[in-house]
C-alpha positions as CSV (number, residue, x, y, z in Angstrom):
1,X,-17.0,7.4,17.8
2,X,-18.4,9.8,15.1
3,X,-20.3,12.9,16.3
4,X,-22.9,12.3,13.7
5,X,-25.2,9.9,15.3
6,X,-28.2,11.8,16.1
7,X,-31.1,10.5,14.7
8,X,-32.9,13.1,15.7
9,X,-31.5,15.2,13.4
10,X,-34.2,15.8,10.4
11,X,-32.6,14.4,7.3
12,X,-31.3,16.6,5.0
13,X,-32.5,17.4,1.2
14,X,-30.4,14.6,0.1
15,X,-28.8,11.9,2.0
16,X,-25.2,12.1,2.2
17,X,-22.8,9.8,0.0
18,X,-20.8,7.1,1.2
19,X,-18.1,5.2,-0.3
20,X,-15.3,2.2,1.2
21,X,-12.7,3.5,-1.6
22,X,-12.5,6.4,-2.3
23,X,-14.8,10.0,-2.8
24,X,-14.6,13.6,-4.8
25,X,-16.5,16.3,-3.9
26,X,-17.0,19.6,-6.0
27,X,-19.3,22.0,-7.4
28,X,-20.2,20.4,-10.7
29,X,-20.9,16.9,-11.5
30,X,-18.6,16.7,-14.7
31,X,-15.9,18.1,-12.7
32,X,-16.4,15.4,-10.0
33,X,-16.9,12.4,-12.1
34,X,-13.3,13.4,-13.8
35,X,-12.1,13.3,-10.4
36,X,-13.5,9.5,-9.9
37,X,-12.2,8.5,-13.7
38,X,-8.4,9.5,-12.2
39,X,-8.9,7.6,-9.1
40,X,-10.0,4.5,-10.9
41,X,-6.4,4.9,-13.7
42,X,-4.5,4.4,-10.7
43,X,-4.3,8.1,-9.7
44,X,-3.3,9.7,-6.1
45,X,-5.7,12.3,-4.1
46,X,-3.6,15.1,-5.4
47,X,-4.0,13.3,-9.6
48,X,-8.0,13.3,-8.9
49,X,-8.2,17.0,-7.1
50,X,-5.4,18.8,-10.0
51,X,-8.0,17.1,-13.2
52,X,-11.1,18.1,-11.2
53,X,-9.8,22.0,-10.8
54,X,-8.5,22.1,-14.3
55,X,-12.1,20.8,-15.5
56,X,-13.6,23.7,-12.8
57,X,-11.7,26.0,-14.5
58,X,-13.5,25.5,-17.6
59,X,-16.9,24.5,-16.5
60,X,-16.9,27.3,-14.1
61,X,-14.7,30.2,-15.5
62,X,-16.4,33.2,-13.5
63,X,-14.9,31.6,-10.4
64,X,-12.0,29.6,-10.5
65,X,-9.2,29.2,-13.1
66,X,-5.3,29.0,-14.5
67,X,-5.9,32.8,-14.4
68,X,-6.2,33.0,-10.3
69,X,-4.3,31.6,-6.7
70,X,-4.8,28.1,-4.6
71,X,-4.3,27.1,-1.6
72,X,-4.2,23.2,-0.3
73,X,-4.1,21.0,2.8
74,X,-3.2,17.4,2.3
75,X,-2.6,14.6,4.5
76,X,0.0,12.4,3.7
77,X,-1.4,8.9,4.9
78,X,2.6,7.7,4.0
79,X,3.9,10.6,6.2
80,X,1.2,10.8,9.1
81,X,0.7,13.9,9.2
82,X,-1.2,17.3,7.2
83,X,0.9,19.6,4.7
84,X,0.1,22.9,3.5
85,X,0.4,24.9,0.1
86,X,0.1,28.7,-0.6
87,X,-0.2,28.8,-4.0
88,X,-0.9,32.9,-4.2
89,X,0.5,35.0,-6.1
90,X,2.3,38.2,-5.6
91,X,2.2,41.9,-7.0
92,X,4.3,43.3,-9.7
93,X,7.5,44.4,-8.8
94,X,6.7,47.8,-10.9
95,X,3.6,48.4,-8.9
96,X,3.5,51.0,-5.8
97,X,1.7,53.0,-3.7
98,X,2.6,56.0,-5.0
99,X,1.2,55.1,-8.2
100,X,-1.9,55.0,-7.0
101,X,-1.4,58.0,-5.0
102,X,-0.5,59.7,-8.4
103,X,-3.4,59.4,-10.2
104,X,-5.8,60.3,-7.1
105,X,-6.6,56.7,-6.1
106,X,-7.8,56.1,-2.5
107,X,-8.1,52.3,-2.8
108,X,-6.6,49.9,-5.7
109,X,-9.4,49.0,-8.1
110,X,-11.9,46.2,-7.8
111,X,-11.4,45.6,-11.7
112,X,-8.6,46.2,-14.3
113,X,-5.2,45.7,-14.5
114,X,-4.2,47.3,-11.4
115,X,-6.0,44.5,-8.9
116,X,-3.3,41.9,-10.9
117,X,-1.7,39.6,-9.3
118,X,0.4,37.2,-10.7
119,X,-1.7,33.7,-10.7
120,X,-0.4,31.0,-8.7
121,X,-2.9,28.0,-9.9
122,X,-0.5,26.4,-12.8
123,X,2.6,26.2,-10.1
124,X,0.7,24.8,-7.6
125,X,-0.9,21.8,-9.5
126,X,3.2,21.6,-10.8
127,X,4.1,21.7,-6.9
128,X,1.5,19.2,-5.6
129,X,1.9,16.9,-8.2
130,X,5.7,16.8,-8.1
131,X,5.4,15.7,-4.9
132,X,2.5,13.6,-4.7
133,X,1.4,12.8,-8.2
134,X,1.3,9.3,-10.0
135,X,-0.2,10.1,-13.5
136,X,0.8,11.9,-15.8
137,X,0.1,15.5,-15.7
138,X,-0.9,15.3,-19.6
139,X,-2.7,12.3,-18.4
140,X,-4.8,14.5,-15.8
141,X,-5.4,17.9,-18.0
142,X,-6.7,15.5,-21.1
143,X,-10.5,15.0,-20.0
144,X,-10.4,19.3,-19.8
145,X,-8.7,19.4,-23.4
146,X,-11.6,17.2,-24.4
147,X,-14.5,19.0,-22.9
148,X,-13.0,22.3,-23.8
149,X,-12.8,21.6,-27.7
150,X,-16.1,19.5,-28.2
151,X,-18.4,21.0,-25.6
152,X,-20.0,20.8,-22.5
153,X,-23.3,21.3,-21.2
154,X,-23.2,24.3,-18.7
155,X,-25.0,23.4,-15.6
156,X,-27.7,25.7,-14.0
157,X,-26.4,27.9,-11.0
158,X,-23.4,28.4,-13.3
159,X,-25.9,29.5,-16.1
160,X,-27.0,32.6,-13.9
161,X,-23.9,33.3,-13.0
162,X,-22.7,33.5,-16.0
163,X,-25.5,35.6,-17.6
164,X,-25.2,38.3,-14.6
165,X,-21.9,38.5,-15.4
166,X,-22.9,40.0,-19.4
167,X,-22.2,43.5,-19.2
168,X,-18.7,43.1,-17.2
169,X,-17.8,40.5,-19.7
170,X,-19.5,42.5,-23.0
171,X,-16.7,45.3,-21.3
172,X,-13.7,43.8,-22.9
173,X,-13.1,41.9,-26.2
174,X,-10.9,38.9,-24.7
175,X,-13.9,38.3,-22.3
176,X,-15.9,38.6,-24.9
177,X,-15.0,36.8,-27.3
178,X,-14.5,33.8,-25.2
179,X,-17.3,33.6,-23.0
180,X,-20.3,35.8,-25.0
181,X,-20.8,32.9,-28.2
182,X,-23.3,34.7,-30.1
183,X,-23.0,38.2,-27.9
184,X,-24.7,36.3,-24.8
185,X,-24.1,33.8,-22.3
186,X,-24.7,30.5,-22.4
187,X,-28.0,29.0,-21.1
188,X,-28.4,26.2,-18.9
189,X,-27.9,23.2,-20.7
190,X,-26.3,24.7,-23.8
191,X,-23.1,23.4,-25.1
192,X,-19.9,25.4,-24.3
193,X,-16.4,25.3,-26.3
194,X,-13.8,27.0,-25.3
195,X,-10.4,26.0,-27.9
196,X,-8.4,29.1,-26.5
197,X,-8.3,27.3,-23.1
198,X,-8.0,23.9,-24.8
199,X,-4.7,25.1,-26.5
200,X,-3.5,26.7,-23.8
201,X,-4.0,23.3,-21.2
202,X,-2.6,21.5,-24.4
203,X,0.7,23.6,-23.8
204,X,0.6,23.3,-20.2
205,X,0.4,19.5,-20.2
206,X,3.1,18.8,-22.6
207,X,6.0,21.6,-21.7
208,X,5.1,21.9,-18.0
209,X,5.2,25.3,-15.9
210,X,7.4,27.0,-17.9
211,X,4.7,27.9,-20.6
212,X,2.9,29.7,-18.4
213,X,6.0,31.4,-16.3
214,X,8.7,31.3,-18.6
215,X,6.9,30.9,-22.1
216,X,3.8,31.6,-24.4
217,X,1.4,32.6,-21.8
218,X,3.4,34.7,-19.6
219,X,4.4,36.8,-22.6
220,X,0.8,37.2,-24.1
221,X,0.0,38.4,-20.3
222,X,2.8,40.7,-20.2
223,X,2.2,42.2,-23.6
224,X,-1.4,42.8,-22.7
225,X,-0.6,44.2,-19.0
226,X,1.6,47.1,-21.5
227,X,-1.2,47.8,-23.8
228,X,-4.0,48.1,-21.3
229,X,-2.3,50.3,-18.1
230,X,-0.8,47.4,-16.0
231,X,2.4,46.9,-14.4
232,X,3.5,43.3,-15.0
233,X,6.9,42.3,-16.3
234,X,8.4,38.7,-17.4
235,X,10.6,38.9,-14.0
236,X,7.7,39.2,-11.7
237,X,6.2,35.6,-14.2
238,X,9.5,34.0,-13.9
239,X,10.3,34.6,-10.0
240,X,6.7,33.4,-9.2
241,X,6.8,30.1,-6.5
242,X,4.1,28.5,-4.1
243,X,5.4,28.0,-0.4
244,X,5.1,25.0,1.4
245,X,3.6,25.6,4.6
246,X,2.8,23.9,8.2
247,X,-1.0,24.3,8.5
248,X,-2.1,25.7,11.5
249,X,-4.5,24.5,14.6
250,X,-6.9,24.6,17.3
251,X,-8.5,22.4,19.6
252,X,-12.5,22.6,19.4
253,X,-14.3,19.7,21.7
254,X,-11.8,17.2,21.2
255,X,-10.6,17.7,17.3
256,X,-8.2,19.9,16.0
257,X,-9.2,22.0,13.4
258,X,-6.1,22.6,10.8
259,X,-6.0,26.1,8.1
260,X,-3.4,28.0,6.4
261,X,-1.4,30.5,8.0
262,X,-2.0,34.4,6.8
263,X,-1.8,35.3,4.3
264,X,-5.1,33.7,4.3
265,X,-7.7,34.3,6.7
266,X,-8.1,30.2,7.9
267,X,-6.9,31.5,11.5
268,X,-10.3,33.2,11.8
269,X,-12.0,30.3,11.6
270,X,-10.0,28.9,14.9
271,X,-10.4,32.5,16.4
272,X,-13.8,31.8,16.4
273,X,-13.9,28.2,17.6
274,X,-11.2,29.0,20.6
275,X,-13.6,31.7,22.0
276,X,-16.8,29.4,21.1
277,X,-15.7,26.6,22.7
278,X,-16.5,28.2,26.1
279,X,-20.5,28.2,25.2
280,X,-22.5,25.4,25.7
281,X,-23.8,25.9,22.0
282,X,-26.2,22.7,22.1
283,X,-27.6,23.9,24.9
284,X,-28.4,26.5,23.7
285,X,-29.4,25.0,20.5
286,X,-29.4,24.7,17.5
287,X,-29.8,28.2,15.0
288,X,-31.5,29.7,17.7
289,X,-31.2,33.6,18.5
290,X,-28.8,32.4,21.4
291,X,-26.3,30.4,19.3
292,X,-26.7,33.0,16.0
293,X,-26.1,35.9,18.6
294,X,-23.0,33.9,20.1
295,X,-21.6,32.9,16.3
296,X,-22.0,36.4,15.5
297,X,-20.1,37.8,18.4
298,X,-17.3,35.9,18.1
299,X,-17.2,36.4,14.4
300,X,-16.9,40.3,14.8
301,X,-13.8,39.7,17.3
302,X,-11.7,36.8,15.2
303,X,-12.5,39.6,11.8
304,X,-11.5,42.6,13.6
305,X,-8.2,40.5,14.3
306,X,-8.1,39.3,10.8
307,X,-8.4,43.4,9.6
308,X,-5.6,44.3,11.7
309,X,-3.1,41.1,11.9
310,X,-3.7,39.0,8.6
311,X,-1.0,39.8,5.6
312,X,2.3,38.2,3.6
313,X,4.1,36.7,6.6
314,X,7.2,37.7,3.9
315,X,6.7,41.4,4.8
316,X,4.6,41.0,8.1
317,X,5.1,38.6,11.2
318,X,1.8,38.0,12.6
319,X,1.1,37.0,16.3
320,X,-0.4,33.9,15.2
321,X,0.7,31.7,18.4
322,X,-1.1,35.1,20.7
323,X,-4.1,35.2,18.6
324,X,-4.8,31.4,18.6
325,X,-3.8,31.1,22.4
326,X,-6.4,30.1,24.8
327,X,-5.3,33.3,27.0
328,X,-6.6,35.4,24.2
329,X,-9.6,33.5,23.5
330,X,-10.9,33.9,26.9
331,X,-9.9,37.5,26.8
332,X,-12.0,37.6,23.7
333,X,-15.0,35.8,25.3
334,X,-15.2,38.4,27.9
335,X,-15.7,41.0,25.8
336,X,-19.2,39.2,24.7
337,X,-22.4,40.6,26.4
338,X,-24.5,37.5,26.2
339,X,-27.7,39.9,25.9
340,X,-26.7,42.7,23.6
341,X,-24.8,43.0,20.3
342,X,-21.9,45.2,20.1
343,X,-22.3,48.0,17.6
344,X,-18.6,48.9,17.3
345,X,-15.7,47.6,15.7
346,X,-12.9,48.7,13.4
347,X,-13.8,49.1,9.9
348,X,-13.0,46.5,7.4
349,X,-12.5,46.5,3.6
350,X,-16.0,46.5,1.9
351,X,-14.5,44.4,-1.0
352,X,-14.2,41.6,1.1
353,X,-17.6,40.8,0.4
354,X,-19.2,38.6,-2.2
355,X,-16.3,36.4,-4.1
356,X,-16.9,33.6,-6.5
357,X,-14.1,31.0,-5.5
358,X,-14.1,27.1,-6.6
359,X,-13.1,24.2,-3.6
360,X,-13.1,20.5,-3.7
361,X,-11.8,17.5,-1.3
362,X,-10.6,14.1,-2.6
363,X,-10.0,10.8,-0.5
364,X,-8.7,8.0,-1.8
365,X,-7.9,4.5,-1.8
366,X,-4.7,5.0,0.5
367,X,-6.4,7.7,2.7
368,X,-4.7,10.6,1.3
369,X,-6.8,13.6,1.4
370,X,-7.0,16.8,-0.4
371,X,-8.6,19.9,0.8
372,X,-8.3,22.4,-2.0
373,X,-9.7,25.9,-3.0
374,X,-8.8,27.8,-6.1
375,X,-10.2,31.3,-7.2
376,X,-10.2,34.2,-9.5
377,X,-11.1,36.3,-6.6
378,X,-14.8,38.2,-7.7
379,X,-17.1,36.7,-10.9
380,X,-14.9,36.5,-13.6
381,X,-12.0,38.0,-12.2
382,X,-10.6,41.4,-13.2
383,X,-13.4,40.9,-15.8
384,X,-10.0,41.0,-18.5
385,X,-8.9,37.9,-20.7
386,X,-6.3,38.1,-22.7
387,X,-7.1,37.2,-26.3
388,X,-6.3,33.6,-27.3
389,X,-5.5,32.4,-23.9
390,X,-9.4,31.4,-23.0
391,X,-9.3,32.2,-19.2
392,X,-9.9,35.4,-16.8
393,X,-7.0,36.9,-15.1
394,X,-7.8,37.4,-10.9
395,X,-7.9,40.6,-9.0
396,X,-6.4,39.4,-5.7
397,X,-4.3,42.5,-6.1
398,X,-8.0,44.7,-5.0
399,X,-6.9,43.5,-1.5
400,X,-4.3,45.0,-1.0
401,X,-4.6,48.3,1.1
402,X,-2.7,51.6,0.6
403,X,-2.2,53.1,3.6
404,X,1.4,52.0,5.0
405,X,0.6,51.7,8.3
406,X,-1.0,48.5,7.5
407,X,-0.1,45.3,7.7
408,X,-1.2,44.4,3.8
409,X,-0.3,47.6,2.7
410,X,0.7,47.2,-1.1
411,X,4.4,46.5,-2.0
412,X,6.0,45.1,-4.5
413,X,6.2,41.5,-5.2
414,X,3.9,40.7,-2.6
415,X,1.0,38.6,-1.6
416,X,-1.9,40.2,-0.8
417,X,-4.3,39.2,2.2
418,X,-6.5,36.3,0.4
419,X,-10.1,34.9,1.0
420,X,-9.8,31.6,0.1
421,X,-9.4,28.7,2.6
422,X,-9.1,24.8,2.9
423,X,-10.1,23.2,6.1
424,X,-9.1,20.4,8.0
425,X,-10.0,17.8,10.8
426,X,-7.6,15.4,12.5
427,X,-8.6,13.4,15.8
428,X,-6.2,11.6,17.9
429,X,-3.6,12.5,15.3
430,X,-5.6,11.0,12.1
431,X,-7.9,12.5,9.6
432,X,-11.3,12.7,10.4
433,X,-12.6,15.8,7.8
434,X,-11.5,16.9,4.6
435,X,-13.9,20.2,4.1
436,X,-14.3,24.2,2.8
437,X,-17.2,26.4,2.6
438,X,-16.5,29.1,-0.3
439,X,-17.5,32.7,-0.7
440,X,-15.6,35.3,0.3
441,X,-15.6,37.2,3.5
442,X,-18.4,34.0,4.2
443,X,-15.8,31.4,4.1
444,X,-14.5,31.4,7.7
445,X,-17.8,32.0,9.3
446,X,-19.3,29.3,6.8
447,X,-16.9,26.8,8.1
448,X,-17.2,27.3,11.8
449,X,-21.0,27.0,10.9
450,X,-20.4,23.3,9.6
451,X,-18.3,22.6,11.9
452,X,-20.9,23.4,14.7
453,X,-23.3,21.4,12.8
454,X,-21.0,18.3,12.6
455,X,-19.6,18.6,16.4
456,X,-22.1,20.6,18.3
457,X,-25.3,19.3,16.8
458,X,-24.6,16.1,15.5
459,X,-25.5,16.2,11.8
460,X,-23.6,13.9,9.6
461,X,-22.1,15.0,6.6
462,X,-24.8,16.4,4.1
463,X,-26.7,17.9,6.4
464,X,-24.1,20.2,8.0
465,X,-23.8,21.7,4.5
466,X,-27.9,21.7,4.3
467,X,-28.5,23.6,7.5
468,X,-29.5,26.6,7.1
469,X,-26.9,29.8,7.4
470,X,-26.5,33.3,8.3
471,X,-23.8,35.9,7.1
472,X,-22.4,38.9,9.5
473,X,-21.7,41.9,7.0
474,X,-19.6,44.2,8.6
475,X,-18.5,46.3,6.5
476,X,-21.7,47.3,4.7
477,X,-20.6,51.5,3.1
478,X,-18.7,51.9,0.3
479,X,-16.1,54.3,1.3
480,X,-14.8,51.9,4.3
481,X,-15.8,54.3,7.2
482,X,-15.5,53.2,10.6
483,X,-19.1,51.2,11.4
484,X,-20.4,51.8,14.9
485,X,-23.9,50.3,14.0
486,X,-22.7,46.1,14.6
487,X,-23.6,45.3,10.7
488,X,-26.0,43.4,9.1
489,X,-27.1,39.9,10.2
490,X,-28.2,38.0,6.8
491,X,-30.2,35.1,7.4
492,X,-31.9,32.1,5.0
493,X,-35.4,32.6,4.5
494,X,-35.3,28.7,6.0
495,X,-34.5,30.4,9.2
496,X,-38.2,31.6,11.1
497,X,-38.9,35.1,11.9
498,X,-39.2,34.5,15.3
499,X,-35.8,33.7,15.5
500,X,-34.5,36.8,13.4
501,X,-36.8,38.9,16.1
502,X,-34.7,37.3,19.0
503,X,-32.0,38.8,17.4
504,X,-33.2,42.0,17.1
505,X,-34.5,42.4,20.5
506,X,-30.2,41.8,21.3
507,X,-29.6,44.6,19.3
508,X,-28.5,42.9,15.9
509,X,-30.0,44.5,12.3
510,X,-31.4,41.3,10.6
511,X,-32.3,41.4,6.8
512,X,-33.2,38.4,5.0
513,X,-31.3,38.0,1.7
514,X,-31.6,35.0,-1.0
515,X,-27.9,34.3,-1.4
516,X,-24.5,34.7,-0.1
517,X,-24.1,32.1,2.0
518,X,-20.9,30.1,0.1
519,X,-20.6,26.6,-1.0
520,X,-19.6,23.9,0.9
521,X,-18.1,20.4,0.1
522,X,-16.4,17.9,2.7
523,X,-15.5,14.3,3.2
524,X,-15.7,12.8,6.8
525,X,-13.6,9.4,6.8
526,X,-15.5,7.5,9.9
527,X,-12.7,6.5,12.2
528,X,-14.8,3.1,13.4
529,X,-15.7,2.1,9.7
530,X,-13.0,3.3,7.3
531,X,-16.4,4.4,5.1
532,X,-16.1,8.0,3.7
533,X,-19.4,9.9,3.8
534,X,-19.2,12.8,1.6
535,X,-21.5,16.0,1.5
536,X,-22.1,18.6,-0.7
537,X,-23.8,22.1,-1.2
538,X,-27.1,22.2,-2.2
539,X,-26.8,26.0,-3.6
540,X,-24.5,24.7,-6.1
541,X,-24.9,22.5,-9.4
542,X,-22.3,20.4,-7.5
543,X,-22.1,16.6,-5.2
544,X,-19.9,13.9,-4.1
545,X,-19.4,10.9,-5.7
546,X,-17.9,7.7,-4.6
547,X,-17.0,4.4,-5.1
């Protein structure tokens, strides 16, 4: 049966989509209608979701690109079974701590060439399609070529994020000159060329990965990182590689719920659901102080986890197996005072706050199913592009800590801890939910939120995303001091005040704040129908589209 059956549930601001064939879902319509064009030339799950995040890449620039890491989780209908891909990149092998420590530096910098990493997108499209493509890769990058040299019109939530992103960008001449046409950002609805990045995809699709490991690209990024203070080098290009993984799970009301191992933070997202699952969240239900104060309780335990635990399994060996055990869960669950928020828990990094990330999901014809997210970390990246390339680098490398007790403490050639995060749904062994919430430090407590929506509450797919969200910060100084005040509770003005005073009377400080709340996209394939009924988030300029 499907969990979303409640007709009591109110409907949603838009209905959700469904489709017998196939379905994309993304944040930006152009982007998603490529998507559908691949599917209908023939094209695999994995052809539809590499054109869509190319076209992202473009249409959206402050928060996805060529320039930044993915990660992926597709099921193989041939196969019968979910495969992973970490697509991040890793440090240079010239940078260290003591660099840092040299020229006074407590903390690597949010901007600049020192939060580089080298960006894992271009190998990981090469890697997925490889193994699952069917079209061309020229065929798939052509629709971005297009758009990039004649124009698009730039959609509205990407309009204002583009234009509070002016003085970052006005801050280096690559930036720019690319993405300030006239010395200001584009407007919504204004046409946007971009031939930089149109040459550069133009080299990617006819000589491969090379050109941007081996060739052109890596070289111009090289030479810049010399000029402007950095530390790459053509080696640290050249050795770059994504990792097949094996996804991790957890059992939450009869589902398993699949993520990426660390060096991502997908296992909080089962931390949380293992220690939930012993709460009788409908009764209690739904968005009330009860079930906020509960998501928020267990959120604070799977993070502090996630501080101490999550980093490059290549230099660290998580206890992923203790920390998703059930023994640790209900260890985890005792330590929650129904009644009262806790106000202490170890500090986190404050950075890990508001990040402007990309993800979409594909189903198609076959039932192969792609749950992918791609970033540039923060808006725009580093806020650096190198001339004549057309496209931000990332600064994953901000994550990285410098104290060498910890587990992602900087070294070189290494992956720092990452944000983003595809989710996944299998029941009885077959796919049930292709989905991702993106946003930061939001995007594991914005995808146990959907998924309590969906399971716990019975909304279908749309309004899961539609519902209404908080966001736990809990790391809310500057200088990363140890918090012993329990954060801030951020709610959605949607939310009532009655409810936000139920949480204050169990100890929680509750602001209300307009944004922050990530985006969401996901695909439920209906395991009595075969229809797929896709969602997608209404704080974006994005939506699903089948056929």
């Amino acid at each position: 049966m499907s969990f979303h059956q409640d007709q009591s549930v109110d409907a949603g601001r838009r209905s959700e989509l469904i489709a017998p064939t196939a379905l994309v879902a993304t944040s930006q319509p152009l982007a998603v209608q490529v998507g559908i064009d691949a599917l209908k030339q023939g094209g695999s799950a994995v052809d539809a979701a590499i054109a869509v995040n190319a076209m992202l890449g473009l249409v959206e620039p402050m928060s996805c690109g060529i320039g930044g890491d993915l990660f992926a989780i597709v099921w193989d209908a041939n196969e019968g079974r979910l495969i992973g891909l970490n697509g991040s990149g890793r440090s240079p092998y010239a940078l260290t701590r003591k660099a840092f420590a040299e020229q006074g530096m407590e903390r690597v910098p949010l901007r600049g060439p020192l939060s580089w990493s080298v960006p894992g997108c271009v190998d990981g499209w090469y890697a997925l399609h490889d193994r699952f493509g069917r079209l061309p890769m020229a065929d798939l990058l052509a629709p971005t070529i297009d758009y990039a040299e004649r124009g698009f019109p730039v959609s509205p939530v990407i309009a204002s994020m583009w234009y509070q992103a002016t003085d970052l960008l006005a801050d280096d001449d690559g930036a720019a000159a690319t993405y300030l046409p006239g010395d200001r950002a584009p407007a919504s609805g204004e046409a946007f060329c971009n031939p930089d990045l149109a040459r550069v995809t133009r080299l990617i699709a006819e000589g491969g990965r090379e050109v941007f490991y081996c060739g052109e690209v890596a070289e111009a990024i090289v030479a810049l990182s010399q000029k402007r203070g950095g530390c790459f080098s053509l080696e640290d290009f050249a050795d770059h590689a994504s990792t097949w993984v094996e996804p991790v799970s957890a059992p939450y009301r009869g589902v398993d719920v699949w993520e990426i191992p660390p060096n991502t933070q997908g296992m909080a997202v089962l931390e949380m659901l293992r220690i939930l699952e012993g709460f009788d969240l409908a009764e209690s239900g739904h968005n009330s102080a009860e079930t906020l104060h509960l998501l928020v309780e267990a959120k604070k335990l799977a993070y502090e986890d996630r501080a101490r635990f999550y980093a490059d399994p290549d230099f660290y060996d998580a206890p992923s197996a203790v920390l998703l055990s059930a023994e640790h869960a209900a260890a985890q669950r005792k330590r929650i005072d129904v009644k009262r928020a806790a106000l202490e828990f170890p500090p986190q990094d404050p950075r890990l706050g508001r990040g402007d990330t990309v993800y979409l999901t594909v189903v198609d014809g076959d039932r192969n199913a792609v749950s992918l997210i791609q970033s540039i970390y923060y808006g725009f990246g580093s806020g650096i592009v190198p001339q004549g390339l057309g496209f931000a680098l990332q600064n994953r490398g901000a994550l990285f800590s410098l104290d060498s007790r910890h587990a992602n403490a900087l070294e070189p050639h290494k992956r720092p801890f990452n944000t983003i995060i595809p989710g996944f749904v299998t029941k009885n062994g077959q796919p049930l939910f292709s989905f991702g919430v993106m946003g930061g430090d939001q995007q594991s407590q914005g995808q146990v939120q959907v998924l309590v929506n969906l399971i716990d509450f019975g909304m279908d797919a749309q309004q899961a995303g539609d519902a209404f969200r908080f966001s736990h910060d809990g790391s809310s100084t500057p200088t990363g001091d140890r918090m012993c005040d329990g954060g801030i509770v951020y709610l959605e003005s949607g939310i009532p005040e009655t409810i936000a005073e139920g949480l204050r009377q169990k100890g929680h400080r509750v602001e209300y704040r307009r944004g922050g709340y990530g985006g969401y996209q996901g695909i439920w394939i209906d395991p009595e129908t075969d229809m797929l009924h896709g969602g997608s988030e209404p704080r974006k300029d994005g939506c699903a589209i089948g056929y």
